[in-house]
Backbone bond lengths (Angstrom), bond angles and torsions (degrees), N, CA, C in turn:
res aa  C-N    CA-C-N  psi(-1)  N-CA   C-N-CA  omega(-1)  CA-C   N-CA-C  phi
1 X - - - 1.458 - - 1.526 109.13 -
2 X 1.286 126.65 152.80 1.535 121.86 -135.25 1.404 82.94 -145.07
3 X 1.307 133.65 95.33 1.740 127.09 -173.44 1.540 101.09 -99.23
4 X 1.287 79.37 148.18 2.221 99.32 175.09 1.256 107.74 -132.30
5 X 0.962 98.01 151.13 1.895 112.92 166.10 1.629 118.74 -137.81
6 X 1.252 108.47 96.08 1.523 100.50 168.94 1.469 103.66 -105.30
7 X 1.456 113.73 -165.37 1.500 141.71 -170.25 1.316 143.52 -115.73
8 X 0.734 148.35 145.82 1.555 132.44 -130.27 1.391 88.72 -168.49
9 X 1.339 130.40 127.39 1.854 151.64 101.48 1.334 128.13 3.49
10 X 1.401 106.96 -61.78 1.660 114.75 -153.04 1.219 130.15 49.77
11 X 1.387 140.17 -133.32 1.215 141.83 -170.25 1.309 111.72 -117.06
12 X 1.538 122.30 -25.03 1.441 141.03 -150.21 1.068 111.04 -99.58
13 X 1.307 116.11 -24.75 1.112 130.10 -162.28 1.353 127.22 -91.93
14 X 1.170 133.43 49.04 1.804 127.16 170.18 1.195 147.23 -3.28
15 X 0.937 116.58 41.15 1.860 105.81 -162.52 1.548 96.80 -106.49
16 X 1.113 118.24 96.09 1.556 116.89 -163.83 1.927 81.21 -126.14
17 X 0.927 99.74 -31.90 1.826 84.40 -173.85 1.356 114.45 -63.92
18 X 1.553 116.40 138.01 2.307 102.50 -152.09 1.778 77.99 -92.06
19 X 0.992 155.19 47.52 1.371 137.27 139.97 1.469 110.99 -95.21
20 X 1.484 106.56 -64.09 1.431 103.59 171.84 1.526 125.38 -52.76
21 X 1.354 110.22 -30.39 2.035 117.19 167.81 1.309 114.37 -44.46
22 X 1.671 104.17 -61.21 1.189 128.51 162.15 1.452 120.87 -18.24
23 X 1.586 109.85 -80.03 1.718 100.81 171.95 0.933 127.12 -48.25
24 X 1.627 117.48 -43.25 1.433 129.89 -163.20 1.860 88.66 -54.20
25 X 1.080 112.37 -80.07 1.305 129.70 172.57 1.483 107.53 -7.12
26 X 1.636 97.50 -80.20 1.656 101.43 -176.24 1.511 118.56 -56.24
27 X 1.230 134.65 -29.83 1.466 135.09 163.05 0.849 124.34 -33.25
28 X 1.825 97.26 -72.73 2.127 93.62 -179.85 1.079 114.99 -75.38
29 X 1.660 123.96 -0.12 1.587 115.87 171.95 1.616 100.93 -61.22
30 X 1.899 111.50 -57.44 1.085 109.92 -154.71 1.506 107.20 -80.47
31 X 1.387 129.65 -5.17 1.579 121.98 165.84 1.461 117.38 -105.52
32 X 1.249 116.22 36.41 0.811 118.27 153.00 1.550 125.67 88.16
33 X 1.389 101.61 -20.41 1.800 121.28 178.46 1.714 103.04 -21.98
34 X 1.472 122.75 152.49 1.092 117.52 160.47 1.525 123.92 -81.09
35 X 1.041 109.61 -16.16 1.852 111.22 -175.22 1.156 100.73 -171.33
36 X 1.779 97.13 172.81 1.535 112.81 -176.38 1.380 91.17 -140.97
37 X 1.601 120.10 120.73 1.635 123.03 153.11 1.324 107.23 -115.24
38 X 1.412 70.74 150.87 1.912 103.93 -179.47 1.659 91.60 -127.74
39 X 1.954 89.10 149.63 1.006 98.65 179.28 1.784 119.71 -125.40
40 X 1.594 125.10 176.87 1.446 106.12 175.20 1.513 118.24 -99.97
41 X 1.319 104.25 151.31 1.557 102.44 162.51 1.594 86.97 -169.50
42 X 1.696 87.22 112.58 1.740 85.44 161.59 1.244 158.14 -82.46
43 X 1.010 107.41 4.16 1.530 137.03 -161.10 1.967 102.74 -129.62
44 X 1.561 98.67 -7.44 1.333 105.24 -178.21 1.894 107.01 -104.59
45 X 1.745 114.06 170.91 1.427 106.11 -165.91 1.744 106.54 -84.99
46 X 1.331 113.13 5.31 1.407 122.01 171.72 1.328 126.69 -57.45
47 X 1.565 136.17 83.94 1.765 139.68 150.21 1.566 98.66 33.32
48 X 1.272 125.41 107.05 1.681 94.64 142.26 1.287 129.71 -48.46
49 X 1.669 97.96 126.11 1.964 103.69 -172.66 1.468 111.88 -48.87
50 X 1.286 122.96 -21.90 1.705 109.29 -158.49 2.091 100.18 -93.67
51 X 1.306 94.67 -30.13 1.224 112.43 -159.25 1.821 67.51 -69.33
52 X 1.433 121.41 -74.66 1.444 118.08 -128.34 2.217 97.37 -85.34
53 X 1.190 97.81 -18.79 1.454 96.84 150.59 1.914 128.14 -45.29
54 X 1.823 89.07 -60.66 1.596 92.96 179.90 1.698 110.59 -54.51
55 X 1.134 134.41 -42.09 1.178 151.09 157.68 1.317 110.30 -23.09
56 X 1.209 121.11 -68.25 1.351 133.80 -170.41 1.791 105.54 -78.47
57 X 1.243 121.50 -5.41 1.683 129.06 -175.96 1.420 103.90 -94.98
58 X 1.096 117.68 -42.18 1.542 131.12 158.44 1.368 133.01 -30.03
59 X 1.861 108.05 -60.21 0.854 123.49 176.96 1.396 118.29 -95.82
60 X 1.555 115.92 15.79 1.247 112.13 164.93 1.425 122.27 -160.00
61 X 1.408 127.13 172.82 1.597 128.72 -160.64 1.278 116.91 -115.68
62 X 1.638 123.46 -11.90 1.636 135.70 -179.05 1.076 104.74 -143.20
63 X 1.350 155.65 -19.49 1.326 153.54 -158.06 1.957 86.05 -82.24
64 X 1.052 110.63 129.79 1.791 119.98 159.74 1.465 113.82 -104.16
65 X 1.331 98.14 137.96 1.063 115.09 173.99 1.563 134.54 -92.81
66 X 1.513 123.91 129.44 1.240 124.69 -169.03 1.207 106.71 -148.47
67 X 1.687 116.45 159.17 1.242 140.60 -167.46 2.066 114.06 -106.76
68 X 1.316 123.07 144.58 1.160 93.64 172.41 1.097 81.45 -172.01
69 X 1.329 122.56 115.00 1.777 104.45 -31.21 1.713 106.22 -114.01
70 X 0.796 113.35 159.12 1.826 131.60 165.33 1.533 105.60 -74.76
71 X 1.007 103.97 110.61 1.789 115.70 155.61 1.642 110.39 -24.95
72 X 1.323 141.97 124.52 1.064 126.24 177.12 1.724 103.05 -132.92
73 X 1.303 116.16 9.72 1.612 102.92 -178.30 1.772 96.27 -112.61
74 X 1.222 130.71 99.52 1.323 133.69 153.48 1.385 110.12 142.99
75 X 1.523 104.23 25.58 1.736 114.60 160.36 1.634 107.70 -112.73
76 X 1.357 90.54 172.58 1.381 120.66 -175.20 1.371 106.50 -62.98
77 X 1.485 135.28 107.89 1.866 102.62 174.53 1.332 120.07 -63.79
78 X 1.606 110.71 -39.99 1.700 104.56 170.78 1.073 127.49 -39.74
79 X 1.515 128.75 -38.70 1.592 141.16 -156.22 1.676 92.40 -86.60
80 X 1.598 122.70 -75.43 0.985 127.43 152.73 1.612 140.69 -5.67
81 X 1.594 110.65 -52.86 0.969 105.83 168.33 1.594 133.66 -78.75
82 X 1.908 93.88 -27.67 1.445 108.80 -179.39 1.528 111.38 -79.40
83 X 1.613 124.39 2.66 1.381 117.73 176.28 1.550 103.33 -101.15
84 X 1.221 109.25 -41.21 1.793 103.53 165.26 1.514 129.05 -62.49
85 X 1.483 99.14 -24.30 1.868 100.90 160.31 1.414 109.56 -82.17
86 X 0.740 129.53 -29.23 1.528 137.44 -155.27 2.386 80.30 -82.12
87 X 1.312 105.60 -79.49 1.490 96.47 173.82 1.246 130.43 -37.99
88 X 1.822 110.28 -23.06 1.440 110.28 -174.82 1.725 107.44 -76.11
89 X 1.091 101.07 -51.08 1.224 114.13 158.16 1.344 142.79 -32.68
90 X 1.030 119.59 -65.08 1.281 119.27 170.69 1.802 114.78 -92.08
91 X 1.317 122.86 -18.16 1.868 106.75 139.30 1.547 131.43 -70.51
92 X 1.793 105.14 9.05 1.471 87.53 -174.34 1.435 129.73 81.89
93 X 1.231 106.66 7.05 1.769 107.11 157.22 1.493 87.76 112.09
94 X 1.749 141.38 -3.60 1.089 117.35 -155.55 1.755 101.37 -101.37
95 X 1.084 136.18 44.67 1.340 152.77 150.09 1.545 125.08 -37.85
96 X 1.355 119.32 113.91 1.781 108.97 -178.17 1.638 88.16 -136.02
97 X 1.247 112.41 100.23 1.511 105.16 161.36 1.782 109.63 -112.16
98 X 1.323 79.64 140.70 1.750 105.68 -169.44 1.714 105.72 -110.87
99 X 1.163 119.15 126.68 1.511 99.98 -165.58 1.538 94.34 -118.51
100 X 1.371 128.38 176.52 1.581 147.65 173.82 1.484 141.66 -159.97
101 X 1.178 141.00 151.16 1.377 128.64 168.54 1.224 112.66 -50.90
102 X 1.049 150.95 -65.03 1.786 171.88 168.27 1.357 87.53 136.34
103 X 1.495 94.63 -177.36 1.476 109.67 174.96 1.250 127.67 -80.38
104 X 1.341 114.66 162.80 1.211 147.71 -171.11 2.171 104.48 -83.03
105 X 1.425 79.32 38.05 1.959 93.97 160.21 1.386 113.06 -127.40
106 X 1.532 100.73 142.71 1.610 116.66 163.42 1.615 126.27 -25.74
107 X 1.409 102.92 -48.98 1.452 112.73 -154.16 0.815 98.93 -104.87
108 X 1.697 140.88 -37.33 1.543 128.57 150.08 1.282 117.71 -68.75
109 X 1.233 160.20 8.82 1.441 156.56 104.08 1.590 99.51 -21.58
110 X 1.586 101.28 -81.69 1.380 94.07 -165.97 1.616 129.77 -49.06
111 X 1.625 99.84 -22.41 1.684 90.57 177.26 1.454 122.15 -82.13
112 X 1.650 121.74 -17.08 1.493 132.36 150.63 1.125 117.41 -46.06
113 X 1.599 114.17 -39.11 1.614 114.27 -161.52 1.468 117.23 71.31
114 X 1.010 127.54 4.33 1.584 138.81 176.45 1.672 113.38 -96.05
115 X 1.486 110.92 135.62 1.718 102.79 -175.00 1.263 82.40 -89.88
116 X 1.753 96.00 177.70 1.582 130.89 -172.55 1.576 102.75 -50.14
117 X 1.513 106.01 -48.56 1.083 131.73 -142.71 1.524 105.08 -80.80
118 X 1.401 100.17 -45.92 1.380 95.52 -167.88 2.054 122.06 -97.36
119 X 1.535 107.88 19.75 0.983 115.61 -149.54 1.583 103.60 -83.90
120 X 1.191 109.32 -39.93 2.070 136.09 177.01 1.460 84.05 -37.05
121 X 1.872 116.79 -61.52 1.531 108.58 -166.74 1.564 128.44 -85.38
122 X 1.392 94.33 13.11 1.338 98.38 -178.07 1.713 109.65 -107.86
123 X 1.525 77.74 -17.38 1.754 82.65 173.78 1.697 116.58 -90.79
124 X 1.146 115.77 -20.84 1.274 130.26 148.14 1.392 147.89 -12.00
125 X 1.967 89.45 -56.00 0.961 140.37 -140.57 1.751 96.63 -108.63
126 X 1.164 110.63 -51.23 1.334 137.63 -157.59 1.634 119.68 -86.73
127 X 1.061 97.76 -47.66 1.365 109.41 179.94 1.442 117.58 -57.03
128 X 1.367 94.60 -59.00 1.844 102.39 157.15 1.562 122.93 -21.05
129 X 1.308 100.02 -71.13 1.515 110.36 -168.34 1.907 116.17 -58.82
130 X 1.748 83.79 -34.97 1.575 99.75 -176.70 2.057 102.07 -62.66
131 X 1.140 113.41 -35.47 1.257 111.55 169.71 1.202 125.62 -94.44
132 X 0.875 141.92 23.01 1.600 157.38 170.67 1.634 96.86 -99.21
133 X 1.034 106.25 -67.06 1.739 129.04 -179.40 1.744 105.11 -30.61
134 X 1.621 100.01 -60.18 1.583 108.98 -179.33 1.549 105.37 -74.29
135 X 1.381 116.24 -17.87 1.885 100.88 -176.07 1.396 74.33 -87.91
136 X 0.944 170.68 83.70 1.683 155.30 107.77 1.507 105.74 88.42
137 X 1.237 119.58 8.22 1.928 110.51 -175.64 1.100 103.10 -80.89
138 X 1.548 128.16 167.98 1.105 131.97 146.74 1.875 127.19 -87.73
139 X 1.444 86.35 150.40 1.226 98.06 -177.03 1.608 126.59 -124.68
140 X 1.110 138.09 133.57 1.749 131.58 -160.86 1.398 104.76 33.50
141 X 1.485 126.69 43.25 1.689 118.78 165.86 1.780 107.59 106.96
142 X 1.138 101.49 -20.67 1.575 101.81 -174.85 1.633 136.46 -140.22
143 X 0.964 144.79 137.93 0.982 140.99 -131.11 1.611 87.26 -128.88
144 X 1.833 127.29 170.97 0.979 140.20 155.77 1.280 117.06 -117.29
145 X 1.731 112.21 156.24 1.308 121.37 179.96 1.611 97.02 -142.23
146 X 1.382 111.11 163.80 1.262 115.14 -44.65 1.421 141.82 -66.90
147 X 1.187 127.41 153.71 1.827 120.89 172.87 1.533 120.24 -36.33
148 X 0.974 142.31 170.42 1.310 150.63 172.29 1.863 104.74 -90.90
149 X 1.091 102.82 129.80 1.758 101.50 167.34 1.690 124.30 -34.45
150 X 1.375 94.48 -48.80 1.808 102.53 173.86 0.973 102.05 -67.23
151 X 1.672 111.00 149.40 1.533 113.27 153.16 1.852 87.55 -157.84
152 X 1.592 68.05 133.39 1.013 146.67 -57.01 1.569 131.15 -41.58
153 X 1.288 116.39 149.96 1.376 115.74 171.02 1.563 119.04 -51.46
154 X 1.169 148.55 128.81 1.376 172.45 -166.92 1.809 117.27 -96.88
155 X 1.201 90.97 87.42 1.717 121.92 -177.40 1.807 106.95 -47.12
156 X 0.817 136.64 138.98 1.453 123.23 147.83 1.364 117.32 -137.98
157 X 1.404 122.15 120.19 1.565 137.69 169.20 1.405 133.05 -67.06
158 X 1.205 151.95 144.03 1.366 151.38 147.44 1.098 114.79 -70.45
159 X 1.240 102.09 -176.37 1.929 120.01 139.30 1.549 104.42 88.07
160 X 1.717 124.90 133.04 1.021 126.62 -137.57 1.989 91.70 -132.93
161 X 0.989 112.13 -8.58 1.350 133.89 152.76 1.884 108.59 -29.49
162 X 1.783 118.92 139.86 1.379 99.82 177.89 1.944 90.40 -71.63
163 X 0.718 126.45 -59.18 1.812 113.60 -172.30 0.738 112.15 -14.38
164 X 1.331 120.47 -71.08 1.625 144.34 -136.89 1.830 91.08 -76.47
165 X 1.418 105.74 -38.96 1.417 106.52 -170.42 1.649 109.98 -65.11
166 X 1.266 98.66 -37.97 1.364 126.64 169.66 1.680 108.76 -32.69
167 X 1.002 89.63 -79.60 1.801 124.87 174.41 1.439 108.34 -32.55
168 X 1.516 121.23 -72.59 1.435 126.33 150.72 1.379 105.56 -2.04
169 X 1.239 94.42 -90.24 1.821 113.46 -157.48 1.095 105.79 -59.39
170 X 1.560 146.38 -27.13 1.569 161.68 173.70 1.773 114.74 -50.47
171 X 1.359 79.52 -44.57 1.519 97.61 -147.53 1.820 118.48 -134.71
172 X 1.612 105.63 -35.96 1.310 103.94 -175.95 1.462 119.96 -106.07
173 X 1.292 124.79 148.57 1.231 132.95 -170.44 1.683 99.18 -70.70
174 X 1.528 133.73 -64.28 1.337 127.24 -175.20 1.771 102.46 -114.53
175 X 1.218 106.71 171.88 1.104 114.39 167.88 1.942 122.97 -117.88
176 X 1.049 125.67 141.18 1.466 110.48 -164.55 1.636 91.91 -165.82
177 X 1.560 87.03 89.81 2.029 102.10 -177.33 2.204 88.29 -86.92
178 X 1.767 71.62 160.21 1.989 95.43 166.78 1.737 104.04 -118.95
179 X 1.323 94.94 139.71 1.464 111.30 155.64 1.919 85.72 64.41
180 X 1.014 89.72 49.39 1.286 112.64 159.87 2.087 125.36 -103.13
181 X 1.336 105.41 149.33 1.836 90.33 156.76 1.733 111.50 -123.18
182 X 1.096 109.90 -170.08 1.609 108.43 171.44 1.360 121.58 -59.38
183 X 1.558 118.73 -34.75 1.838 112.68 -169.72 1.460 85.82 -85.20
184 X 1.549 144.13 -11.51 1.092 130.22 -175.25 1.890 115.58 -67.11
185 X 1.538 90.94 -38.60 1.755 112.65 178.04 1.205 103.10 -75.38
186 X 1.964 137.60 -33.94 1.159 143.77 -176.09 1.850 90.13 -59.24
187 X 1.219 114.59 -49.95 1.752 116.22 -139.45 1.534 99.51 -97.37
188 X 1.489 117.05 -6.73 1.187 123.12 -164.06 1.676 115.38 -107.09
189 X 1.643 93.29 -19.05 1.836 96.10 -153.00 1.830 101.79 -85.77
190 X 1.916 100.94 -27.67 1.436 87.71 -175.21 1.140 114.67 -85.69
191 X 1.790 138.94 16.70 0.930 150.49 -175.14 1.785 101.02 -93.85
192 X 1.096 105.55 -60.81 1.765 118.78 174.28 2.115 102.22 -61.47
193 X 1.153 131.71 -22.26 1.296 118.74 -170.52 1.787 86.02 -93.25
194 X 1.478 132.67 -40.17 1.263 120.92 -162.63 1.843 107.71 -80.03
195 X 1.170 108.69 -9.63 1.253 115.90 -177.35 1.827 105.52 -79.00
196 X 1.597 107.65 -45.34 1.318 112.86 177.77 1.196 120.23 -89.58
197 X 1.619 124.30 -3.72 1.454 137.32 152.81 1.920 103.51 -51.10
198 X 1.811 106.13 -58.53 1.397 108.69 172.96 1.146 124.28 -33.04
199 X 1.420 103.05 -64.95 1.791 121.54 -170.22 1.698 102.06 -64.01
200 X 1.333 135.57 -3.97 1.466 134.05 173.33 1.794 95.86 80.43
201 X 1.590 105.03 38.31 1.640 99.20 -165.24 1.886 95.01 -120.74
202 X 1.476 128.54 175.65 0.960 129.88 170.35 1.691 98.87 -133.81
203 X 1.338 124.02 135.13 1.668 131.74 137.71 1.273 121.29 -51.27
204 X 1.882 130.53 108.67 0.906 109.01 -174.76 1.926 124.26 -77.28
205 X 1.555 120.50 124.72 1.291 108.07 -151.54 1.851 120.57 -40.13
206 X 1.505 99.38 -22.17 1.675 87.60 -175.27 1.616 115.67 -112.47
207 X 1.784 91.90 42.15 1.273 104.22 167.20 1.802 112.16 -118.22
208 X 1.243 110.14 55.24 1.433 120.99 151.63 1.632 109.20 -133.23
209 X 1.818 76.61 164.36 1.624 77.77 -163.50 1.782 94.47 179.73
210 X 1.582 140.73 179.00 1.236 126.09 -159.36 1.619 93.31 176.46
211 X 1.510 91.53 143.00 1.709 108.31 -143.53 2.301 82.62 -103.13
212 X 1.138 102.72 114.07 0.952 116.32 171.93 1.777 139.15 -105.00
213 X 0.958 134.23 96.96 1.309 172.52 -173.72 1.621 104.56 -50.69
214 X 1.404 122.44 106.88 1.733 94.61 -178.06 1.636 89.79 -151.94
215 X 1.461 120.47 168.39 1.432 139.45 -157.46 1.848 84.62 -116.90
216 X 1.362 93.95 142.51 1.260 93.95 171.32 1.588 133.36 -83.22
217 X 1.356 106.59 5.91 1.242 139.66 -172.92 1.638 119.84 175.27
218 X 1.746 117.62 170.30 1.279 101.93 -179.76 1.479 92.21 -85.68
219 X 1.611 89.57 159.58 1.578 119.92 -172.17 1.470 110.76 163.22
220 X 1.225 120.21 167.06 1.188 116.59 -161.77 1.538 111.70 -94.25
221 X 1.650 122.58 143.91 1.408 104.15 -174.31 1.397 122.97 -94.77
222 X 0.937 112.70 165.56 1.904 117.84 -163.02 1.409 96.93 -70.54
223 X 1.587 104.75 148.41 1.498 105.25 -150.71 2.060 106.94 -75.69
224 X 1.363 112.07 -42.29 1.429 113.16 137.54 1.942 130.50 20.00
225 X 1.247 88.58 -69.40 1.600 121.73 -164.34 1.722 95.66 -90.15
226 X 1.337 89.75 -48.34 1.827 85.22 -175.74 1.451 102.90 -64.24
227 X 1.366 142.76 -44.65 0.926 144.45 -170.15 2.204 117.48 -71.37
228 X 1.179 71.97 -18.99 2.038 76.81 174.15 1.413 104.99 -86.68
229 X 1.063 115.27 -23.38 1.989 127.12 -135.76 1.785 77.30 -105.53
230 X 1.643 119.64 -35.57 1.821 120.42 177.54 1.453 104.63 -71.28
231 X 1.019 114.13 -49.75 1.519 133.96 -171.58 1.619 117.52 -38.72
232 X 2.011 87.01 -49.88 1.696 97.20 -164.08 1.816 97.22 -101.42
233 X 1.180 102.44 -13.40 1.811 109.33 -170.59 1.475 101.97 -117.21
234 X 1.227 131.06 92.86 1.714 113.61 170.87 1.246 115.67 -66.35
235 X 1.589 121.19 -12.79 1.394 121.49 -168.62 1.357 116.16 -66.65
236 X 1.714 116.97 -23.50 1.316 158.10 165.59 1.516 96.49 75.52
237 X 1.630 124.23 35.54 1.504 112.46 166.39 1.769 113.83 -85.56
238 X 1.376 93.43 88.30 1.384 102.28 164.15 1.548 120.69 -56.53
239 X 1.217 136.00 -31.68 1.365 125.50 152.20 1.253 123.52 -35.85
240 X 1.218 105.05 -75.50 1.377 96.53 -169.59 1.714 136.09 -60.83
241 X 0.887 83.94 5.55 1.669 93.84 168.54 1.770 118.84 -131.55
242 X 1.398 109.30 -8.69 1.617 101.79 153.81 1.065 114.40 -137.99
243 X 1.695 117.90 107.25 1.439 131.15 -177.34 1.556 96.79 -62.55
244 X 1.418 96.77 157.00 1.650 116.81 -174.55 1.692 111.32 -139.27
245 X 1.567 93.91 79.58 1.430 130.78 158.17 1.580 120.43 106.24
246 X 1.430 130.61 160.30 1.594 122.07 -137.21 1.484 99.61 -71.33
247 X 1.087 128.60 0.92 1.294 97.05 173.22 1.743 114.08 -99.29
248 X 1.459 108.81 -20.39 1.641 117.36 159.69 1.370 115.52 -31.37
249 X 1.941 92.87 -54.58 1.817 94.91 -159.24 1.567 93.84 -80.32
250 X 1.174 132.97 -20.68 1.760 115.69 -175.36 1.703 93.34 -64.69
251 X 1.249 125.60 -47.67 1.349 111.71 -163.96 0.924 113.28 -61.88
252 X 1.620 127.68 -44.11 1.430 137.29 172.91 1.458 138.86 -32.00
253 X 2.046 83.26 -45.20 1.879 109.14 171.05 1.742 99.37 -66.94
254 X 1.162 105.66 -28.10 2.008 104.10 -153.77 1.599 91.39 -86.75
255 X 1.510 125.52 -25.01 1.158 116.44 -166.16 1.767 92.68 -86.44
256 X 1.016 122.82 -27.34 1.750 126.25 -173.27 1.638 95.59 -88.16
257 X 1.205 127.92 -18.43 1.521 115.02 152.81 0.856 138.48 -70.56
258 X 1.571 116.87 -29.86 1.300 120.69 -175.95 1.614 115.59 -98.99
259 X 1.044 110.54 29.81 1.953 149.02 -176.42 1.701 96.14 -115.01
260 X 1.311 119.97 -41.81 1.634 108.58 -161.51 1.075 120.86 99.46
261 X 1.712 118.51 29.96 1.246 120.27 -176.88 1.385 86.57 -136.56
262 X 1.923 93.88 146.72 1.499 107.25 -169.32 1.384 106.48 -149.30
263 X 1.280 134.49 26.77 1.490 120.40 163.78 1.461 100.13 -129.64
264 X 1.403 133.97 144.08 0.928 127.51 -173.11 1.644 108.95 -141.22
265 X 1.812 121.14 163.77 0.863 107.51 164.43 2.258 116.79 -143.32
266 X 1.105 117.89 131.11 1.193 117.43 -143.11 1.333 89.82 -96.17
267 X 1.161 127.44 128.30 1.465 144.20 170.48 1.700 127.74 -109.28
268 X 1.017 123.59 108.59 1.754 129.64 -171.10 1.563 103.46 -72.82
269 X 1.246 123.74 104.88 1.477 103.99 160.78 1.110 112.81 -58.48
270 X 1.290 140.13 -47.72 1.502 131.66 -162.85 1.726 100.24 -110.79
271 X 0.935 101.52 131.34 1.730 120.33 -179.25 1.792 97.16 -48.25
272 X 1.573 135.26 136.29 1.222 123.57 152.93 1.684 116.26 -75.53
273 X 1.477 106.05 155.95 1.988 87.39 162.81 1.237 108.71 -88.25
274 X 1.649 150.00 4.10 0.828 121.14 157.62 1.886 114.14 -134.55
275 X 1.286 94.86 124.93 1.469 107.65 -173.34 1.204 135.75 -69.91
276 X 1.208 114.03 -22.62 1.695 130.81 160.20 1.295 115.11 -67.93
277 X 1.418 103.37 -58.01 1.751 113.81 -164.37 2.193 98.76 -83.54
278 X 1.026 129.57 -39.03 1.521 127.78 137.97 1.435 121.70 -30.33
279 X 1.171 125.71 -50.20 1.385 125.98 -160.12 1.839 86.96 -88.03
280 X 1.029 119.54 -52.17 1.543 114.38 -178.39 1.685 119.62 -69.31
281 X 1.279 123.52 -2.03 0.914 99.70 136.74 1.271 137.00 -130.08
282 X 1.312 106.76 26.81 1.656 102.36 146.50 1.494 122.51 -65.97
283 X 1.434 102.63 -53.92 1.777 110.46 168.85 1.653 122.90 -26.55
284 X 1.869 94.17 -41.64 1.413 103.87 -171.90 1.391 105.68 -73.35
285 X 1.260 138.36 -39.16 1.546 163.87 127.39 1.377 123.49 9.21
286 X 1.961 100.63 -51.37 1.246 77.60 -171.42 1.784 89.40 -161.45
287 X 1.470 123.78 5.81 1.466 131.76 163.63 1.678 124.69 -42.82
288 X 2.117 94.76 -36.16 1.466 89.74 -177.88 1.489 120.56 -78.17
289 X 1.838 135.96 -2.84 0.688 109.78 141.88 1.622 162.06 -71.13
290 X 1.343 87.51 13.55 1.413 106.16 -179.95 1.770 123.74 -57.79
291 X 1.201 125.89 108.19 1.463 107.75 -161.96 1.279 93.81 -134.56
């Protein structure tokens, strides 16, 4: 089993000023991190991922880039697909798109243009085409150029939902839930492998892995967070799904290893002020399991 750890934004997170991006950026290039996702919210102070991805491809030569997740029910697949080839491409194959319903808000609904309701089938719907597009087929009359370096490009899903689990196994190459714990990935994974057993599909085994959320210390979390963390958990154990400080999150990664999950992605609830000297010692924290 082949473990990664890249880095993750979230929604909360601001770093829109390109100096401070910048470090963030240059850090996990230079320690080595496996990736950096960004995620969407439009109406939120979060980079557009594709825009602030290309950004981050620029300034570096191994760091991959990934989404978690991109809205995928109320875009174009042509447009869509030709900006993730177009990134695959010109980083060199290092492409991670993660796709999603979005959330379950008014005002991000409304800027998709997609109802609540109908989004499961639009994503359904979509994904398909978006991969047809990158194997070179055509789709509604037209085809894109150029292809993406991968082939194929490598899907990754959320969501801890039986659907969503569903969905996984249907449709997505890895799976990579939030505000998740380990018996959640124990109780979840043979549900997503029997679904893609159905579809005549396989999960490749060292494509799980779980998007992890952590405080940089104890302190209390922004009220925000408490309210997603109620939303998606009625049990309301906010512990267990956001460790509170680096030695929490090493245990956290070791307890989601010793489950069979090996790609990971580390998320700051609270912004550090400094992003280099932050990013190094998380690295120091928790890089050496990297194998």
């Amino acid at each position: 089993m082949h473990v990664r750890i890249g880095y993750g934004l979230g929604t909360r997170t601001p770093t829109l000023d390109g100096s401070r991006f910048g470090d963030l950026v240059d850090a996990l290039e230079d320690l080595h991190f496996d990736s950096l996702w960004l995620s969407e919210r439009v109406t939120g102070a979060c980079p557009d991922p594709l825009v602030g991805l290309s950004f981050a491809a620029a300034r570096t030569r191994s760091l991959k880039l990934g989404t978690s997740v991109q809205v995928l029910p109320g875009r174009n697949p042509h447009l869509l697909a030709k900006a993730w080839a177009s990134l695959d491409r010109l980083s060199g194959g290092r492409a991670l798109p993660a796709f999603g319903l979005g959330v379950a808000d008014g005002a991000e609904q409304a800027a998709f243009g997609v109802a609540r309701g109908e989004r499961a089938a639009r994503f359904d719907e979509l994904l398909p085409q978006v991969r047809a597009l990158w194997a070179g087929e055509e789709v509604g009359g037209a085809t894109i150029a150029p292809r993406p370096v991968q082939d194929p490009v490598e899907v990754w899903l959320g969501g801890r939902a039986r659907s969503e689990l569903r969905r996984v196994g249907r449709l997505g190459d890895g799976w990579l839930p939030s505000f998740c714990t380990p018996d959640d990935v124990v109780a979840g994974r043979p549900l997503v492998e029997e679904e893609a057993a159905a579809a005549g599909r396989a999960i490749d085994p060292e494509h799980w892995g779980a998007l992890i959320p952590y405080l940089l210390a104890d302190g209390p979390l922004p009220e925000p967070l408490v309210a997603a963390v109620a939303a998606r958990r009625p049990d309301g154990d906010v512990a267990a799904v956001i460790p509170a400080g680096l030695p929490a999150l090493r245990a956290a990664v070791e307890r989601f290893i010793a489950v069979g999950a090996s790609k990971f992605v580390l998320v700051p609830v609270v912004e550090p002020e400094d992003w280099t000297a932050h990013l190094t010692d998380v690295g120091d924290a928790t890089l050496d399991l990297v194998t």
